[in-house]
Structure formats: structure tokens, C-alpha cells
N, C-alpha and C positions, 0 to 999 in steps of 0.2 A: 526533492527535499533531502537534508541529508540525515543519509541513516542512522547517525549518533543520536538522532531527535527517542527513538524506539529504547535507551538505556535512559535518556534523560527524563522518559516519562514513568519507567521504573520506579524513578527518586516520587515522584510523582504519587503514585499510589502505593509506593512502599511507608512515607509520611503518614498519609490518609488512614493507611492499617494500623500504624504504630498508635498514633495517638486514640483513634477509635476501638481500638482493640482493649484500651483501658476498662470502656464502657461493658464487655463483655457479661452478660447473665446479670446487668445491675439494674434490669425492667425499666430505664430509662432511655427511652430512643431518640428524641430531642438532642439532650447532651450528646449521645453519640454520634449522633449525624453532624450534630456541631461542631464536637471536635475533628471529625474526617474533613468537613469542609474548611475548617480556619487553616488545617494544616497543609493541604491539595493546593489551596490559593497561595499561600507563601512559599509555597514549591514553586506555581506556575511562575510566578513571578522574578524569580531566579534563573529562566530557561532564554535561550535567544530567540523566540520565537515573538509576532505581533499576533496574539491569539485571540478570536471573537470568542463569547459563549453562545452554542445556535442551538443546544441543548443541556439544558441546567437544573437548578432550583427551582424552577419559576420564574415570574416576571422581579423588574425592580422593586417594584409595591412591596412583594408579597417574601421575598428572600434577601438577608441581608447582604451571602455572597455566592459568589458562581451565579449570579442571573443570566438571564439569557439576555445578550445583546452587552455585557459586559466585558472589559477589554482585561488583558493579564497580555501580564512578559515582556518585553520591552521594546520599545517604539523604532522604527527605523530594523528590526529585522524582520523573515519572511514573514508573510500575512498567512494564517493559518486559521482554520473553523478547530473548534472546539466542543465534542459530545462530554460529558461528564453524569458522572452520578456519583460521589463521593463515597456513600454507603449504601451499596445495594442490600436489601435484607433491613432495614433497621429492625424491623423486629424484631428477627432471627438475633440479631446483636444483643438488644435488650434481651430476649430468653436465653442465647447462649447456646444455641442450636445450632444445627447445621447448614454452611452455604452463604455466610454474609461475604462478601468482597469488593473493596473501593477500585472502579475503574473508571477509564477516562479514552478517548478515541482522537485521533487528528487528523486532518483533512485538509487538503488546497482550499482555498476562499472556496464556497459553494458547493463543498463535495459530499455534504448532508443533508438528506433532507430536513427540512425543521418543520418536525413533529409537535403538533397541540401536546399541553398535557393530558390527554384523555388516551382511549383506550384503542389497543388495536388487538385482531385477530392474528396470531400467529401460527404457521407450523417452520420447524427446523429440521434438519440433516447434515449429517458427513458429506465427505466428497464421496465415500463408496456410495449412495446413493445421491448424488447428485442427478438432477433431471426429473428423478422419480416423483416428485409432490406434486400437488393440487389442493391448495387451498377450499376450493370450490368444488373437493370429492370429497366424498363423507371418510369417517376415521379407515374401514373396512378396508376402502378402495388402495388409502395412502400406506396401509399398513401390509395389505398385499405388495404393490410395489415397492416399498424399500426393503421387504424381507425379500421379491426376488432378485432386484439388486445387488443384496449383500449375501445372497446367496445361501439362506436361512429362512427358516421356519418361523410366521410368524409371531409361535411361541417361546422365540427365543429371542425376541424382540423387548426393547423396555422402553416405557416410552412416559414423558414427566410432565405432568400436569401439574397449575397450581390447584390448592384443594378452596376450591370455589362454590357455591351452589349452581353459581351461571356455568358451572362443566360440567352437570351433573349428567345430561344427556352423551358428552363428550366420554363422561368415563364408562358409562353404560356401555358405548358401542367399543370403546376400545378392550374392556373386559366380554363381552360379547365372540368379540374377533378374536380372542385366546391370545392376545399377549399380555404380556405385564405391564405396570402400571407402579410408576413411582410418585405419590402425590407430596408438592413441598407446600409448605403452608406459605413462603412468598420467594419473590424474588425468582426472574425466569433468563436472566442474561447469564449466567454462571451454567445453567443444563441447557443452553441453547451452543455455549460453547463446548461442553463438554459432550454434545454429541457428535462432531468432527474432532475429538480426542477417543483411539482405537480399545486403550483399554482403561475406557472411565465407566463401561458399564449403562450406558445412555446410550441409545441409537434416534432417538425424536423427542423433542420438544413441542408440543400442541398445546393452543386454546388464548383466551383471551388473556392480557398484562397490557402494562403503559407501552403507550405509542415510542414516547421519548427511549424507554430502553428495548426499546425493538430494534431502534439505529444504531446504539451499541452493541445489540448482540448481529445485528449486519453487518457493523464494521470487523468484527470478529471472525464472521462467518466469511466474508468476505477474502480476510487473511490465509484464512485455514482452505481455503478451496471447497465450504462449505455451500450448500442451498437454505436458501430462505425466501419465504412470500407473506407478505403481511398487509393487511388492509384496515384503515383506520373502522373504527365502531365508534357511531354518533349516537349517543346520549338526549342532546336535545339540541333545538335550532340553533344556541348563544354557541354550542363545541362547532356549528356548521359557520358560522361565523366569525369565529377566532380561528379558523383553519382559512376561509377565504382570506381576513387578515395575513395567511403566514404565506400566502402563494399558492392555497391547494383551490381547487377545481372543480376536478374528481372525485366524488367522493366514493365511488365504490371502483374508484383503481385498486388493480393488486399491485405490490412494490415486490421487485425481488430483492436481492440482497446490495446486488448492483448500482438500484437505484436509489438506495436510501443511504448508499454510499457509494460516492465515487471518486475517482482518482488514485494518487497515490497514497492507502491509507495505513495510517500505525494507530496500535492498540495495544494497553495492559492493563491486566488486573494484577491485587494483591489478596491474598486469603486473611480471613479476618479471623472467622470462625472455619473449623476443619468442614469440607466438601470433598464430592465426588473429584472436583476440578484440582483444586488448592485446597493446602493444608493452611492451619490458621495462624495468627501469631501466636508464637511461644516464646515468654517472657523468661529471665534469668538476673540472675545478681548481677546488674551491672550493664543489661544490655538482653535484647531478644533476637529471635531468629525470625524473617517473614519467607513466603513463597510464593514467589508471581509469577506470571506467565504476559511473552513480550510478542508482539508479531508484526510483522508488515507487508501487507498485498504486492508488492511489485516485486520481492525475491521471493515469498512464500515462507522466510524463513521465521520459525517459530522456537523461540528461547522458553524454559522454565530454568526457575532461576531461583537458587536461594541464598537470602542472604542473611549475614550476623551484623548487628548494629550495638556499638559500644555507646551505652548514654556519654561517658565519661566527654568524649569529641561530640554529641549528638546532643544539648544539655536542654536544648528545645522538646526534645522527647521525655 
């Protein structure tokens, strides 16, 4: 694919920040998700690509845009899969908190897995600890191995849970094992990438979030030379169900990062609200400032990137 695709998806979730960033601290998360997504879509559609959605809003029924199985960009060029989440965090948006960011991932036909909307088990890592996970070892075991890894004291470890009740035995043993523990109230693709970034202060990513942005933060992790294993979590028969519908099987397969993305992949986010990762949009007379981060698996090479956007030329903004 060609590499220009990785700036043109910049424009991509630099859109999606701008407009949604509007929403910022005004307890409305609907509108902001709304706006991320109206303006993501008339991005995509601007780009040379023939893109499917294989990871979206939801189904057609249920999402007016970005559904999954919906087509963007223009017809007769390359055929490309398409992972999206327009506004990671809506909450964090509406309260004005820490960690929202609109991302999106690309992939050859088939180079995603296509995740149910429901829930998966995750852990993440850096490449310094690449190899070291296990899913299927208790917190203790994972967190001995990537401190000797990275060649560190457990308690010098941090490690980013969402603050859930279903983690509550999760944060037990990881404050147990003497490291620390940064809880975000949502939103798990942004500290999943930010723990294969050296000085974001993150070294793990643990515990259960959506299936769907676990393949985003794989294709991520995948870029950065990171580790990931994630296994979907079944709720009830109808989620075993809508998963045979999507081509899964297996249901207690683990995915590494590999699998749930493959080929040659590109990936960017843009900061909405200030994070560990990305700073957020800041607004000015006439025009604001965003900061995103660009990457792609088959050079490894990984852009932060900021930019200035004059409404004046920009008047859609």
C-alpha cells in the first residue's frame, strides 16, 4: 500500500478531534461522538482508498454512520479494511477529562479480525517486554516478567486498569504485587499504546474493555513492535452467536496482536482531551492546534505530529 495513505489518515482523525473537541466538558456525549463521526466520514471519503468498515459504530440498524460493512472513499482504488472508533473516551469528552482520542486503523482486505461488539480480556506491553505476557497468568506472574524484562523492580512498574468493579480482584493482586496502578475511568486504546511509548509513564495495560478497540489498539501495538493477547469474554449465548455469524469458532482462543491484525498495517490517533499519549486540541482566534501520532507496521516508523489548522481555509471546522 502506499505509504502516503499513513498522513492521509492524519487528516482523518485530525477532522474527527477538531470538530469533537468542540464538545469538550459540555456532559453531552452523543453530540460529541456525533460530531467525531460526521467529520471522520467526510474525511474518509476524500481519500483514494476502496475502504470496508469491519470495525465501527455498530451494525447498519443501529449507527447512522461508520457501520460496519459500510463502504467510504472511492470506488476503483485499493480495497482496504477499515478499524474505526471516531471518539475513544466519549465520556472523558463530555466531562473534560483525561485520555479522549479519535482513531482509526487500515488494513489489506481481511487483515482484521472482526470483533463482536462485546467484551474482551486484555493485557498489553512495549517491545522492551515483548514475549513476556500470559494472558492465562495471574497479574503477579505478568508483572514479575515484564519488570525482569525491562530490567526493573516491580515497583517501578505502572500498570492501567479501567476502574471497573469486574477488576476489582485485578487491582487487588496488582497492588498486592507492589506495583502501581493507574485507574482511567474509560477508554483502554490510548494506555495500551502508550505503553510501547518509552517515556509515557505506562509499562501495562490489563483487564477487560470492548473486543472492537482491542483490534485498534493491536493494530497499534503491532506498529510500535509492541505485545498483545486478548480473548473475547462471552456474556451470553446471542454474543456466541453474533461471533459465529462474524467467522469466530473459538471461543476461548487467545489473539496476539498479530492476529487481530495482519498485514501491512497503518494507524493514527489524534488527542482530543490532554493524555499520557497525546495532548488535546487547543483552540485559538482563528484556528487551533491538534497532536497525533502516525505509524505503520512494515517500516516501524512512528510520526508525532502537530499540527496548526487555520478555520479561515478550514471553514467546515
Amino acid at each position: 500500500m502506499d505509504r502516503n495513505l499513513a498522513l492521509e489518515l492524519v487528516r482523518v482523525t485530525e477532522a474527527a478531534a477538531l470538530a469533537c473537541g468542540r464538545w469538550v466538558g459540555k456532559g453531552d456525549k452523543n453530540n460529541a461522538d456525533g460530531a467525531a463521526t460526521e467529520a471522520m466520514r467526510r474525511t474518509l471519503d476524500s481519500i483514494e482508498i476502496n475502504g470496508t468498515v469491519v470495525i465501527g459504530e455498530g451494525e447498519m440498524d443501529e449507527a447512522p454512520m461508520l457501520y460496519i460493512g459500510e463502504k467510504v472513499g472511492t470506488e476503483g482504488a485499493p480495497e482496504v479494511d477499515i478499524a474505526v472508533d471516531p471518539l475513544e473516551g466519549t465520556i472523558i469528552c463530555a466531562k473534560g477529562t483525561a485520555g479522549a482520542i479519535t482513531t482509526i486503523a487500515l488494513a489489506p482486505r481481511g487483515g482484521f479480525l472482526h470483533a463482536p461488539d462485546m467484551y474482551m480480556d486484555k493485557i498489553a506491553v512495549g517491545p522492551t517486554a515483548y514475549g513476556a505476557i500470559d494472558i492465562t497468568a495471574p497479574p503477579k506472574e505478568n508483572l514479575k516478567r515484564v519488570a525482569e524484562a525491562k530490567n526493573c523492580y516491580i515497583e517501578d512498574l505502572t500498570v492501567v486498569i479501567l476502574d471497573r468493579p469486574r477488576h476489582e480482584k485485578i487491582i487487588n493482586e496488582v497492588r498486592q504485587a507492589g506495583a502501581r496502578i493507574h485507574l482511567v475511568s474509560d477508554g483502554d486504546v490510548a494506555p495500551a499504546i502508550a505503553a510501547t511509548v518509552a517515556d509515557s509513564g505506562v509499562d501495562m495495560m490489563i483487564g477487560i474493555g470492548g473486543a472492537p478497540e482491542g483490534v485498534l489498539a493491536a493494530a497499534a501495538l503491532k506498529c510500535m513492535g509492541g505485545d498483545m493477547q486478548g480473548r473475547l469474554v462471552f456474556m451470553s449465548d446471542e454474543e456466541k452467536t453474533r461471533a459465529k455469524s462474524m467467522g469466530i469458532d473459538d471461543f476461548d482462543r487467545i489473539y496476539t496482536a498479530e492476529e487481530m491484525a495482519s498485514g501491512d498495517i497503518f494507524f493514527a490517533a489524534t488527542g482530543v482531551t490532554n493524555g499520557e499519549l497525546l495532548r488535546g486540541v487547543r483552540y485559538y482566534s482563528g484556528g487551533a492546534e491538534t497532536h497525533s501520532i502516525v505509524m505503520r507496521s512494515k517500516s516501524r516508523t512512528v510520526r508525532f505530529i502537530k499540527s496548526q489548522h487555520q478555520f479561515d481555509f478550514k471553514p467546515l471546522y
